[in-house]
N, C-alpha and C positions, 0 to 999 in steps of 0.2 A: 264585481263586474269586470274590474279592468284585470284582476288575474283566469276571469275564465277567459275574456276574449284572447290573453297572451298564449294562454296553454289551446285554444281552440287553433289560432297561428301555427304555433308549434307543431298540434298534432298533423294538422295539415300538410306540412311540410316536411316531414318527418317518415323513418322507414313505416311507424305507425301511421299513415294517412288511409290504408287501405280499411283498416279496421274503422279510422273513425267515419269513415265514409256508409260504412255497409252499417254501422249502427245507426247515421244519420239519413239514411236511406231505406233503415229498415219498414217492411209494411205491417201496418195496423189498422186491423180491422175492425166497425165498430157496427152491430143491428140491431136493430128494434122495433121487429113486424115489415113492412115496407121501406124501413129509413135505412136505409145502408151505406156507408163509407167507406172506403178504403183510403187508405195515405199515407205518405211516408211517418216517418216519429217526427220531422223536423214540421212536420203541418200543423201535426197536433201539440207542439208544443207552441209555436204560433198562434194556433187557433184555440186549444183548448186552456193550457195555463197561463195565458196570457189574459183568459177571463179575469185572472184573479187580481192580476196587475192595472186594469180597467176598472175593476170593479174597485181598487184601492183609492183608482183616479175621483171617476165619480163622487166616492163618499167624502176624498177631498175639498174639490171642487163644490160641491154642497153646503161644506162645512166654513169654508170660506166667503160661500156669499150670504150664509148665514151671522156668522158669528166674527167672523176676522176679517185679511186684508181687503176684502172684495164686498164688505158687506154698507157701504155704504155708496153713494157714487162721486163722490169726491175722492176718495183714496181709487175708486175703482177705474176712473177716467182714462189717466197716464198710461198704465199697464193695457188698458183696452186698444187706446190707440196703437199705441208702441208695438202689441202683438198683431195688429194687424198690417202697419206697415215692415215687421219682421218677416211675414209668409208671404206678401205681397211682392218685393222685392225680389228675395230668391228665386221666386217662381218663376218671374218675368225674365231674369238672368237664365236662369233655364232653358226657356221656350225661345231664349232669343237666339241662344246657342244649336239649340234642335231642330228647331222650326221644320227643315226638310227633310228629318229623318221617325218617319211612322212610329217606328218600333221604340224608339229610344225618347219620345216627346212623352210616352207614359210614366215616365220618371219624374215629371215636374212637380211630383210633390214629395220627394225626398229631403231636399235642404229648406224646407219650411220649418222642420219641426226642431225644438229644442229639448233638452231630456237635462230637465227638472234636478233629476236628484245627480248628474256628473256636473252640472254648471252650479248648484250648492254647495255641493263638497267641493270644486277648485275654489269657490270663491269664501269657503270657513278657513279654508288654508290661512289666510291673511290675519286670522283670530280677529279680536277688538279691533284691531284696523279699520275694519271695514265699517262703518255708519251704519245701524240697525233700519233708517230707512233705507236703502242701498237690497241689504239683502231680502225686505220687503218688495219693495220692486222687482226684484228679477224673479220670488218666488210666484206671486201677482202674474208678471209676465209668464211664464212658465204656463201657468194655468191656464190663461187665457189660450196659450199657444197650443195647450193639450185641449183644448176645449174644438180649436180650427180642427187640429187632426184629426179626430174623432169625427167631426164632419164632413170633410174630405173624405177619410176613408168611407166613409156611408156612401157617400153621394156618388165618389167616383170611382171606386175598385170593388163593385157588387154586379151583378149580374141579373137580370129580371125575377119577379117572382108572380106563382102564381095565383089566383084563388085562394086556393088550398091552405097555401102556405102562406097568406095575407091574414087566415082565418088563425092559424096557427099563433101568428108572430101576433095578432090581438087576444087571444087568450092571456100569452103570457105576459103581453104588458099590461092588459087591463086587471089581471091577475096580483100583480104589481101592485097596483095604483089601488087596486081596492085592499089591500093589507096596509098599504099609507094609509092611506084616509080612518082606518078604523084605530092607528094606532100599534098594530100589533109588532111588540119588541122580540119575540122571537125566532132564530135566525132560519129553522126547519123550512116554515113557508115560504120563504122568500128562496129560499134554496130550490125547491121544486116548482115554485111559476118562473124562476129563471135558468131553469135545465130546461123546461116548456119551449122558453124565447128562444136559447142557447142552439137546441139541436133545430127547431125553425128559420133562424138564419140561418146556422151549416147547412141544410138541408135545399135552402133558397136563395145558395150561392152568396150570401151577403157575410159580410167580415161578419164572423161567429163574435170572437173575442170583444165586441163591442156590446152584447149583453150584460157585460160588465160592467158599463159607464150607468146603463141605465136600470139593476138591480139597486148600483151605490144610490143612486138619485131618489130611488121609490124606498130604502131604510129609512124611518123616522127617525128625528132629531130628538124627539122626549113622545113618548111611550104614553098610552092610558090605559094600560092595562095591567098598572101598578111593576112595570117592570124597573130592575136594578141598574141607575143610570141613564144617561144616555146611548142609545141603543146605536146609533151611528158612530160615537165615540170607541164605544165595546167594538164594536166589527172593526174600525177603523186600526185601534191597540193590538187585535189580536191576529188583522192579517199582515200587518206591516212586515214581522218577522219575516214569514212566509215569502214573501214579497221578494223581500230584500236580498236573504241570504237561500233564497231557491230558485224563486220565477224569473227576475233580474237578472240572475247567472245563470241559469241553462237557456234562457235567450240569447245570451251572449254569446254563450260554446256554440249553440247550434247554428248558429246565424256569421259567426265570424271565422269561421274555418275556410278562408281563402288559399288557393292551391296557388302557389305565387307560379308554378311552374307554367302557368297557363294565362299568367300575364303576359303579354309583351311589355318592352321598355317604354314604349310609347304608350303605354293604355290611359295613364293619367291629362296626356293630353289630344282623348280625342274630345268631340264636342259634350257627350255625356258625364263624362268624366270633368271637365272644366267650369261645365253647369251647376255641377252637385257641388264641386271645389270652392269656387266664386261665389255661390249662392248661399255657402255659409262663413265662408271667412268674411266676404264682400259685402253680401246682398244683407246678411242677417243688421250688421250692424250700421250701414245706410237706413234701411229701412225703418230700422226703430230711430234712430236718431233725427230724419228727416221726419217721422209722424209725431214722434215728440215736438219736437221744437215747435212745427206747428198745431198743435192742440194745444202748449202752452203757447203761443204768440194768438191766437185767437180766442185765448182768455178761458179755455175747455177743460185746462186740466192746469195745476202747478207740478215743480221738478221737487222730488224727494229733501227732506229737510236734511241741512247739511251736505249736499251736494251738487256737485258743477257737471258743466256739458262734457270736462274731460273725464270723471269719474265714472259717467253715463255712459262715454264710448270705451272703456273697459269693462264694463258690465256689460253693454251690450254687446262685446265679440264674445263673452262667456256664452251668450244667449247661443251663439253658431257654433256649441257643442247639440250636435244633433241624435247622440248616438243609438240610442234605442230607438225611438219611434221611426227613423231613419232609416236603421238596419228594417225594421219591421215592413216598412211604406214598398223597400227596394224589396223584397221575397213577395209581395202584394204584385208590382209593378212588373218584374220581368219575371217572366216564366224559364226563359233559355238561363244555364247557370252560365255560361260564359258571361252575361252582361248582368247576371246577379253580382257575380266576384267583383266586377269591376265596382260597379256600382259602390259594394259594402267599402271596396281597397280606397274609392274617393270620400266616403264619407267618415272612414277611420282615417284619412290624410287631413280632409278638410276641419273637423272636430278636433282631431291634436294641434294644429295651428293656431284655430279659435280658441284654444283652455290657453296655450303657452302664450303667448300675444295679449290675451284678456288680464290673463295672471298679472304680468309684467307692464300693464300699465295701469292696473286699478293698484298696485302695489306702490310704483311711481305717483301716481298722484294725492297718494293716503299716508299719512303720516303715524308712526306706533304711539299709543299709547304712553311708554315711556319719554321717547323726543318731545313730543306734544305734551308733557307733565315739564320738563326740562324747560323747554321756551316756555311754558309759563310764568315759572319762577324767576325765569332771567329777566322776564318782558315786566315783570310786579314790581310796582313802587317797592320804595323803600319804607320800613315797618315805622312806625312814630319812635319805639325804643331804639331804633338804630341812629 
């Protein structure tokens, strides 16, 4: 991820910027009887292969409050709150900053979101350092905060729909819902009521790529129709790949090709830019730490075993690593590219602060394994033989 967004930079800026432009601009057509689209490649790779990266969320998300951190509500409390005063905060930092500017208040939900898999991998960097409840919590949080995005984006970057296309988007969820219910583990079906849903949103103006959250949600967890495994585990194993080392990086390329020549020096500190900046270095980790403390002080939730409020506030500036669903919210949010660039230039400024800052104090406050074997030994009585 972080070598497509460097090389999408480069190309950008670069005698090649003209080429990667006109690929990233290129139009693609797509019909099917009266359904017809046109759009750049960069829509469809937003809107179409980003199904798949939804669709990973979802079956996530499912599996979690199934089977693991989220499946109970004692583990699930902390992360609940903590993600909600996480979106909460930045938002508000946003809107306080915009308030009088129309165009640029549509952006207040860029520095809400956190991105999962760049705040895991900075914080495995620290290896055993880190407390396994530690990286439970933030992946918990994570979730939950994928869970806001996905709602946000529904609610607030979709466009009316009609009829028609109300009769559409219930086919293919009740299409969905009745392959749950019966059990069936085969991926075929679920594949074709969720192209149904798929081209129904595109077609009804609503974030497409959010068909995704809700095909993973309607895959069964165990099968009766004698199929091999866990049928959400299989989808889950086999799209990860994909995910990871496809969908993940041509989001990145396509999305973070900022033409710096078209910044000014000032751009980071206009009100839009300082919103997105604050709201994830700032806002992210206020918020969580302020709904923590009180969900734990009014008895709602406890703090992760083996760790303190300072540990908590370097895990939570990880958390204002934004960068995907970020990048994704800001191509949703401004239509004009001049305040798309900016936008992605604050949320690639505000996310490297957040990782380098988080790093550097969850590291500070954690001790290696090795030291912490050494102070033992030092701190240990003396043996009876000695």
């Amino acid at each position: 991820m972080v070598t497509a967004m460097a090389a999408a930079l480069i190309a950008a800026n670069s005698p090649f910027a003209a080429s990667y432009f006109l690929v990233h601009h290129t139009p693609v057509h797509f019909g099917l009887g009266k359904l017809a689209v046109n759009a750049p490649l960069v829509s469809w790779i937003n809107e179409g292969l980003m199904v798949l990266f939804f669709l990973l969320m979802g079956l996530e998300i499912k599996r979690q409050f199934l089977e693991g951190h989220l499946s109970s509500l004692k583990c699930a409390a902390l992360p609940a709150f903590a993600a909600f005063g996480g979106m909460a905060v930045p938002a508000a930092i946003y809107v306080a900053l915009t308030w009088d500017s129309p165009d640029l208040i549509r952006g207040w939900a860029i520095p809400t979101a956190t991105d999962i898999v760049l705040a895991i991998g900075v914080l495995s960097l620290l290896g055993e350092r880190v407390p396994t409840s530690l990286k439970v919590f933030l992946t918990a949080l994570a979730i939950f905060d994928d869970i806001g995005a996905v709602l946000i984006i529904g609610l607030f970057y979709g466009d009316g729909v009609s009829l028609l296309e109300i009769g559409f988007l219930a086919l293919g969820i009740g299409g969905l819902i009745a392959l749950n219910v019966f059990g069936i583990s085969r991926f075929p079906p679920y594949v074709v009521a969720g192209l149904i849903l798929w081209a129904a949103m595109l077609n009804a103006g609503l974030e497409a790529a959010l068909a995704g959250v809700v095909i993973g949600l309607a895959i069964p967890m165990r099968a009766s129709d004698g199929g091999r495994g866990p049928p959400l585990r299989q989808a889950e194993r086999q799209l990860h790949p994909w995910v990871t080392l496809l969908v993940v990086p041509a989001l990145a390329f396509f999305n973070s090709g900022i033409s710096l020549a078209a910044v000014t020096p000032g751009a980071l500190a206009t009100p839009g830019s300082l919103g997105i900046v604050l709201g994830l270095f700032v806002g992210k980790p206020v918020g969580i730490l302020a709904s923590s403390w009180a969900a734990v002080r009014l008895g709602l939730a406890e703090l992760p075993t083996g760790s303190g409020w300072a540990r908590l506030y370097g895990v939570s500036m990880l958390a204002g690593i934004g960068f995907t669903m970020s990048l994704f919210i800001a191509s949703l949010a401004f239509s004009a590219p001049a305040q798309a660039s900016i936008a992605k230039l604050a949320t690639l400024v505000g996310s490297m602060a957040s990782a380098v800052v988080g790093l550097v104090v969850v590291a500070a406050t954690t001790r290696s394994p090795r030291r912490l074997s050494l102070a033992r030994k030092v701190s240990a009585p003396p043996s009876a033989a000695t």
